[in-house]
C-alpha positions in Angstrom: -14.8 13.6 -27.6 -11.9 12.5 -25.1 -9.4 9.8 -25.9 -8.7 8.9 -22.6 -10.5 6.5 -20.2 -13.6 7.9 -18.4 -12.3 9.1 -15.0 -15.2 8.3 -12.0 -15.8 11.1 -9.5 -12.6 11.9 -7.3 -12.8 12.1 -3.5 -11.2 15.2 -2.1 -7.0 15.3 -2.1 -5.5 14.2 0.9 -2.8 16.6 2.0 -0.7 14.0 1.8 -1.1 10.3 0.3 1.9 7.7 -0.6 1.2 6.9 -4.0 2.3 3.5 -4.9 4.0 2.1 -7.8 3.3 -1.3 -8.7 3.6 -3.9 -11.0 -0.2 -5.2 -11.2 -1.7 -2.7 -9.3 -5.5 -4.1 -10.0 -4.2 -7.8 -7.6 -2.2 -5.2 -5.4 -5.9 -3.4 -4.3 -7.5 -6.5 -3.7 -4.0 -7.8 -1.7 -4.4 -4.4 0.2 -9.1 -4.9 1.3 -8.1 -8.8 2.5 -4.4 -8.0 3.9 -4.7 -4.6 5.1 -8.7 -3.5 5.1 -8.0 -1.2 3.0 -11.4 0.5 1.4 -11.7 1.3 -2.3 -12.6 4.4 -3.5 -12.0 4.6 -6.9 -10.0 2.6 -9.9 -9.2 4.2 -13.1 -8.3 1.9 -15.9 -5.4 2.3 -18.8 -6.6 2.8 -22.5 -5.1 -0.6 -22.9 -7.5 -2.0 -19.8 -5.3 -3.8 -18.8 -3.6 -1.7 -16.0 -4.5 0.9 -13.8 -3.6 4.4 -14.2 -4.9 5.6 -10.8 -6.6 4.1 -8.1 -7.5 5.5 -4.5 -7.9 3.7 -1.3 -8.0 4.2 2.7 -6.1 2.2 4.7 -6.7 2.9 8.4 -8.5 6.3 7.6 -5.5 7.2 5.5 -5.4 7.7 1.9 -3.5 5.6 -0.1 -2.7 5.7 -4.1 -1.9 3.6 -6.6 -0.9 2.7 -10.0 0.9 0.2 -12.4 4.0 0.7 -13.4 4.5 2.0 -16.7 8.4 0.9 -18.3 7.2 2.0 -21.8 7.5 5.6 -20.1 10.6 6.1 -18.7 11.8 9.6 -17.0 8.3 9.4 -16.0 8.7 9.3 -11.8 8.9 6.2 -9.7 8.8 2.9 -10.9 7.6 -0.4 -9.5 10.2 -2.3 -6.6 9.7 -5.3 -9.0 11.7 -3.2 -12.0 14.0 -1.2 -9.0 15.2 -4.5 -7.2 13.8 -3.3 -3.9 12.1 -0.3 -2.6 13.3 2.7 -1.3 10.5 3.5 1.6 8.4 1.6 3.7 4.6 2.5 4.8 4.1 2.5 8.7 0.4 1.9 10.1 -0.3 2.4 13.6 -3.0 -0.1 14.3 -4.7 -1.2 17.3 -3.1 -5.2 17.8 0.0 -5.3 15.3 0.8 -9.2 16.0 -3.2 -9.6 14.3 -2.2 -6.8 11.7 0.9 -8.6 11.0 -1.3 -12.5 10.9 -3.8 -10.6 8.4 -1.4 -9.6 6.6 1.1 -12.8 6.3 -2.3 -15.2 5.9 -3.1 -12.7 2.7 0.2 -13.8 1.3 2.1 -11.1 2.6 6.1 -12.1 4.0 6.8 -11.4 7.5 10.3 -9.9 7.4 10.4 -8.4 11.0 8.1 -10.7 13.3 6.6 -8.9 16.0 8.9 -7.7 19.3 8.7 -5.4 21.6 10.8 -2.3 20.8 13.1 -0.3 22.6 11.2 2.9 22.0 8.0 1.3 23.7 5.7 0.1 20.5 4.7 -3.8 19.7 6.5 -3.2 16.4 7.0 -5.9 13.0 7.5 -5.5 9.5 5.6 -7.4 6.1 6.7 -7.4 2.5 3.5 -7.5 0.6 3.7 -9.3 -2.8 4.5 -6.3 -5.1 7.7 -5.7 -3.1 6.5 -2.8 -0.7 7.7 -3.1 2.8 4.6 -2.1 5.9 6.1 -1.5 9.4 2.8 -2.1 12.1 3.3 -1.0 16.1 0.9 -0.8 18.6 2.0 1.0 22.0 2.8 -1.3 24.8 1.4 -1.1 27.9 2.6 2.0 30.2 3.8 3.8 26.5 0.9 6.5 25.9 1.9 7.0 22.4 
């Protein structure tokens, strides 16, 4: 008999995911389906039930983990930009309108902290900081940029 919690059915590994530390990762995946569309896949709770010890989502066809941060663990990887005092990498989507990405996003709760401009490098470009302290870049190519 196992100790741990029951693990659901995995999808497939992604070749490459950003897996996301974050201090109430449960509230950060339903943040992400209103503010970002992201899908669920699957959530795996602590023994304790209280947090999440993995969770898997697409955002924008990408995969996307998730868990809660874990401070009674320490040495154990990344920890949550709450505990840090700020992040050390931000997530960039490529969507198809980034001023309604960017709406989405700030009407979910998210903080605009780059409002939406038209960049040198030819993208619609802006930045959100979404509750948990994780920083989202969104562009869109301008008109004339085939990117």
């Amino acid at each position: 008999m196992s100790n741990g919690p029951v693990v659901p059915p995995l999808p497939p590994a992604p070749s490459l995911a950003p897996h996301l530390v974050i201090d109430g990762a449960a509230a950060a995946l339903d943040f992400y389906k209103k503010a970002l569309g992201a899908t669920e896949l699957v959530r795996v709770p602590s023994e304790d039930g209280k947090r999440l010890l993995h969770a898997h989502m697409e955002v924008n066809g990408a995969a996307v983990f998730l868990c809660d941060d874990f401070p009674e663990h320490p040495g154990e990887g990344a920890i949550a930009p709450k505990r840090l005092g700020g992040t050390s990498a931000m997530i960039h989507l490529q969507v198809k309108n980034c001023d309604a990405a960017v709406k989405r996003a700030a009407d979910a709760g998210a903080k605009v902290i780059a409002e939406p401009w038209d960049a040198f490098w030819g993208d619609r470009y802006a930045q959100i900081m979404d509750p948990f302290g994780h920083v989202w870049s969104f562009a869109h190519p301008l008109p004339g940029n085939p990117a």
